[in-house]
N, C-alpha and C positions, 0 to 999 in steps of 0.2 A: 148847965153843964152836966148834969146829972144825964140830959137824953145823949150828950156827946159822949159824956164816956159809956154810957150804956151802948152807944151806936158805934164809941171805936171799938169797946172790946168786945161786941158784935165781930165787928166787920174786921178785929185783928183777929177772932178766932175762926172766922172766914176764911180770912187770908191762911191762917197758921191751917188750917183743917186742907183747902187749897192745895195750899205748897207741899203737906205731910202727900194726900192726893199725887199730887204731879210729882213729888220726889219717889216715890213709892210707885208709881207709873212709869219715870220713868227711869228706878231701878229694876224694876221687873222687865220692860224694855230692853235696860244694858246689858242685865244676864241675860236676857233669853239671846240677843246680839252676841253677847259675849261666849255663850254656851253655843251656840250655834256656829259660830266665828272660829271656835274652842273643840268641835269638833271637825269642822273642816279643817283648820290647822296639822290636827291628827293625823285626817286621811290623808290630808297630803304631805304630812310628816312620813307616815305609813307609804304612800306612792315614792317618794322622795330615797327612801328605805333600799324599797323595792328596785328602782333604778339607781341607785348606787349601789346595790347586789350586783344586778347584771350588767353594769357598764363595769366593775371590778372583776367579773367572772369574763365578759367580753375583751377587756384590757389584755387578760391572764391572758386567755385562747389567741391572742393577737401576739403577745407576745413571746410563744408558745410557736406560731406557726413561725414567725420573727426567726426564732431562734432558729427553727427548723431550717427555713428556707438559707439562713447565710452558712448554716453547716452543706445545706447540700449544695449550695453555691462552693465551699471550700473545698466538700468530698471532688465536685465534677472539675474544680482547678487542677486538685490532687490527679484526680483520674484520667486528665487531661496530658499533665506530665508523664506519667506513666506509660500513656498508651503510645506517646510522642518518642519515649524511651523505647519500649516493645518494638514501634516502628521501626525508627532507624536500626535496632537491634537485626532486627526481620531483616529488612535491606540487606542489612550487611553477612546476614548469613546465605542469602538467597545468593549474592553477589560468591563469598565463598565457597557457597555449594557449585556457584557456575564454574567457577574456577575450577576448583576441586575434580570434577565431572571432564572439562578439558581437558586437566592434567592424567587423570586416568585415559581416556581415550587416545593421548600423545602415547602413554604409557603401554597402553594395551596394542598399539600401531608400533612402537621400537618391539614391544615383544614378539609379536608376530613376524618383524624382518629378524630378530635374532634366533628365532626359533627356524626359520626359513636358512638363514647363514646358518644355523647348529645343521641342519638336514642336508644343507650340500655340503657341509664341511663333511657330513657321516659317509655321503655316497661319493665323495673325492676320496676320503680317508678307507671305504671299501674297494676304489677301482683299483689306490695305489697296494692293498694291500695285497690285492689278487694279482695285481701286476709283479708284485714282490715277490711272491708266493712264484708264480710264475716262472719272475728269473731265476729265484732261488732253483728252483726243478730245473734249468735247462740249464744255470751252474752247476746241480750234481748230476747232470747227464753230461757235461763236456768234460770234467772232472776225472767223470769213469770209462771215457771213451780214451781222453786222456792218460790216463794211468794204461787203457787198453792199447792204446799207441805204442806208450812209452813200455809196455812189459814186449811187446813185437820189437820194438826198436832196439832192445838194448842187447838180444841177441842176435841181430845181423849183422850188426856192427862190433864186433868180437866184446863182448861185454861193457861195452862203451856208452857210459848214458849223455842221451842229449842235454844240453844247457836245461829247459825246460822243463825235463822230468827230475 
């Protein structure tokens, strides 16, 4: 019994030296696995980083032009109305202005026949006045011939005046 247990704790200090060996191999193993494992993690912890910077900066700018684009969507609704407003506005002033434009040309067409009516009312109202003017003169010419009659008449007639003088 003496060579067996000489031979087991041999062969257990074999085993034990072995095992320390292979345990010791392969923790040296698991760390360097581990450290190696432990810095890729890292970097891609680091990558991961990185791309959640710019997919959060990418987001921003998207949401960014987002906003942008449904305001200028709302400005061009707005401006849309407006310009629809201007329009019709337009129309209807163009349409006024026509009118407008007619009514003076009616306007400027009566004044030219009443200025045309004032001009022959002036050269009626000068022929009758010369006509006037006229009879009046050949009134105080029959007037004075008259009185010239009646001063001959009233002495041939023994001072006797005619009905008419």
């Amino acid at each position: 019994m003496a060579f067996m247990k000489r031979d087991v704790n041999m062969g257990l200090l074999i085993l034990i030296i072995a095992s320390i060996i292979l345990f010791s191999g392969f923790s040296v193993y698991y760390q360097t696995s581990f450290k190696d494992v432990s810095l890729e993690y890292q970097d891609k912890l680091e990558q991961l980083g990185k791309v959640t910077k710019e997919l959060t900066s990418q987001k921003q700018e998207l949401n960014e032009t987002y906003s942008l684009r449904v305001k200028a969507e709302e400005d061009r609704k707005v401006l849309d109305v407006r310009y629809k407003d201007v329009s019709d506005e337009n129309e209807r002033i163009n349409a006024d202005n026509a009118n407008l434009r007619s009514e003076i040309s009616s306007t400027k067409n009566k004044l030219a026949e009443k200025i045309a009516e004032v001009a022959a009312t002036k050269v009626l109202l000068a022929q009758v006045q010369n006509s006037l003017a006229a009879a009046n003169s050949k009134i105080s010419s029959l007037k004075s011939k008259l009185d010239d009659v009646c001063d001959d008449y009233t002495p041939l007639n023994a001072d006797v005046e005619h009905d008419r003088c």
